[in-house]
C-alpha positions as CSV (number, residue, x, y, z in Angstrom):
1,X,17.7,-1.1,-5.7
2,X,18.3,0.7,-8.8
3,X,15.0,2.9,-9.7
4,X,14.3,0.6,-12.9
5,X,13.3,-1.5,-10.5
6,X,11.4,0.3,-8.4
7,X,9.2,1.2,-11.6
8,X,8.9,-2.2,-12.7
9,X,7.6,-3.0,-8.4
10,X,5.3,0.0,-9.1
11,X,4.1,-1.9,-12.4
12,X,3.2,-5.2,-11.2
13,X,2.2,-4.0,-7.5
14,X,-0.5,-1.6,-9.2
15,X,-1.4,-4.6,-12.0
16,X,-1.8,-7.1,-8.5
17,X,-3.9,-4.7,-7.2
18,X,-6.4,-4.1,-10.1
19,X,-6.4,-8.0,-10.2
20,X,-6.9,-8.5,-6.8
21,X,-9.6,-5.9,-6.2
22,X,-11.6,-6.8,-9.5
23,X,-11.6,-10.7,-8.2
24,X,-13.2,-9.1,-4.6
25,X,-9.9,-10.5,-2.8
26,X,-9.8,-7.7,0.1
27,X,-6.7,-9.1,2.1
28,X,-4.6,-9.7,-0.9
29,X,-5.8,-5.6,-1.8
30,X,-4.8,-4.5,1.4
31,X,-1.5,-6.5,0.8
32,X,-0.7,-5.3,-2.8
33,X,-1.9,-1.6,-1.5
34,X,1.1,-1.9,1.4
35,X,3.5,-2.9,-1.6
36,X,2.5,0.0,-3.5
37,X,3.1,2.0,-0.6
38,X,5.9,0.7,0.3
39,X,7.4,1.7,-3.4
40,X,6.5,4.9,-3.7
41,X,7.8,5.8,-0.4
42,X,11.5,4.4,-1.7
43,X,10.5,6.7,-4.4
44,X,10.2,9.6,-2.2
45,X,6.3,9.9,-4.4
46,X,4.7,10.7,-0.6
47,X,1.1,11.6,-1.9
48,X,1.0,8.7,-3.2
49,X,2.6,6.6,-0.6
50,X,0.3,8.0,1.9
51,X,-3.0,7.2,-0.5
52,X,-1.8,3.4,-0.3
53,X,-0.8,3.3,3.1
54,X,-4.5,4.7,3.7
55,X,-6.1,2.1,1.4
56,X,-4.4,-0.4,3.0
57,X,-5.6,0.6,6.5
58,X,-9.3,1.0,4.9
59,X,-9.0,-2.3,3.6
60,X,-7.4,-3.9,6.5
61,X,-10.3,-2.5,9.0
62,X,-12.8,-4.0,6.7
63,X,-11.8,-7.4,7.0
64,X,-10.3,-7.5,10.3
65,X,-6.8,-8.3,9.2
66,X,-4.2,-6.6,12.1
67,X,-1.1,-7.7,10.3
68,X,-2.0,-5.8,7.2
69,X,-3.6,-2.7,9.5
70,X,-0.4,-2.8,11.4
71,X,1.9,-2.4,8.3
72,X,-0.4,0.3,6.7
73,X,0.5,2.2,10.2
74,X,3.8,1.3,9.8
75,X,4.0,2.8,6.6
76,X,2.1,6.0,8.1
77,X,4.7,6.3,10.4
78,X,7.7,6.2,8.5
79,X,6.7,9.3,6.3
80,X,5.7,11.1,10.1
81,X,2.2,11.0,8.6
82,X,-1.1,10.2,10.8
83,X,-4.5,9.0,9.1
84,X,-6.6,11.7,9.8
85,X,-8.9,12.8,7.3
């Protein structure tokens, strides 16, 4: 993928986000976070990766959703990362 595209993925994952989050949608939040994530760490940006990867597993724990906490790890884990705070 060409890295136009991974700004315009950056674009509409952080603008699906802000939408999702204002409309109190916390799955789809924890989804769009993992996206953001997930482009940023193609963009080798790994403070930011790491901040969506952990508002994804925030998000995920709050509502329960394994498929999105598991991912958020997932993410975690590619970077050699663990969530401590």
């Amino acid at each position: 993928m060409a890295l136009g595209n991974y700004n315009l993925a950056e674009e509409y994952g952080l603008r699906a986000l802000h939408l999702k989050m204002e409309y109190g949608d916390i799955e789809g939040s924890a989804y769009s976070s993992s996206q953001v994530s997930a482009v940023y760490l193609n963009k080798k940006q790994y403070e930011k990766a790491l901040k969506y990867a952990h508002l994804c597993i925030d998000l995920a724990d709050s509502t329960g959703n394994l498929e999105n906490k598991h991912y958020g790890h997932k993410l975690l884990s590619e970077k050699g990362a663990s969530k401590e705070r």
